[in-house]
Structure formats: C-alpha cells, structure tokens
N, C-alpha and C positions, 0 to 999 in steps of 0.2 A: 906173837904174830906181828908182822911189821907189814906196812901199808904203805909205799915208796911212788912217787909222782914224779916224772920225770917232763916238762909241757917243752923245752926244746924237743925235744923227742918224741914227744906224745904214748912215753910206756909207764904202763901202770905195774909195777911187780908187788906181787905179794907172797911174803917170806913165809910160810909155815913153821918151819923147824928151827931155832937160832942155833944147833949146833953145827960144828965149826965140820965139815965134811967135804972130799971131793962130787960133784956132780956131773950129771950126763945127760946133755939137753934132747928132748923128744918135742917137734914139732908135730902140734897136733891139728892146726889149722894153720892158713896161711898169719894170720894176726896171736895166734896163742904158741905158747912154748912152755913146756911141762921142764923145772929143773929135780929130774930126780938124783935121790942118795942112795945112799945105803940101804938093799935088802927093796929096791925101786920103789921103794918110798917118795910121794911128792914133796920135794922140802920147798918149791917155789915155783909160780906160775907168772909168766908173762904176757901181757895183753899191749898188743900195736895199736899204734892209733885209739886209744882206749877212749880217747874226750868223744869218739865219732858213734860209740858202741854204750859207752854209760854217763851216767849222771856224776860229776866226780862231787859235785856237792853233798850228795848224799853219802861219801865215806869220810871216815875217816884220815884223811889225806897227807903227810906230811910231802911237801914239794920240795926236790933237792936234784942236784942233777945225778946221774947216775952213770956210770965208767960204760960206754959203747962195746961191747962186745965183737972182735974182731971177725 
C-alpha cells in the first residue's frame, strides 16, 4: 500500500493494489473517488482537499506531486 500527498493540490491518494492494471473511476462524494480494477475491486482511493478533512500528521505521508487528471 502506498500513501501519496499531493499539498499543491491538497489530494491524498491511497494505492491498495500495486499491480499494474487499467482502471475506472467511481465518484463517490463530491471530495472521494474510488479507482476501481479488475473484477471492481478498489485498487485506490482519492480524498480532495484532504489537509481540510484529516490530520495528515498522523499518516504515514510520503509528499510528492502527483500527475493532475484531466
């Protein structure tokens, strides 16, 4: 599992699955985004504006920017 910090951006994504697979995003709030794979499985979850909603001190954080989705 990988723990991605994006603070230009304020998105928090977390990777469940590291295999290499196409996905298909399901909005499930205005601020989350489900990326499911294969068999709809959750392989990653997107949280907007995340610094406004959790503590980021309390995770495990690696900060790095992250490629904007068109």
């Amino acid at each position: 599992m990988q723990i991605l910090y994006n603070s230009k951006t304020d998105l928090l994504y977390l990777r469940l699955d590291e295999k290499q697979q196409s996905v298909m995003n399901r909005r499930v709030s205005d601020e989350v985004v489900l990326d499911l794979g294969e068999g709809d499985r959750i392989v990653g979850i997107e949280i907007m504006a995340a610094s406004t909603r959790l503590d980021l001190q309390l995770l495990p954080v690696r900060h790095e920017v992250l490629p904007v989705a068109a």
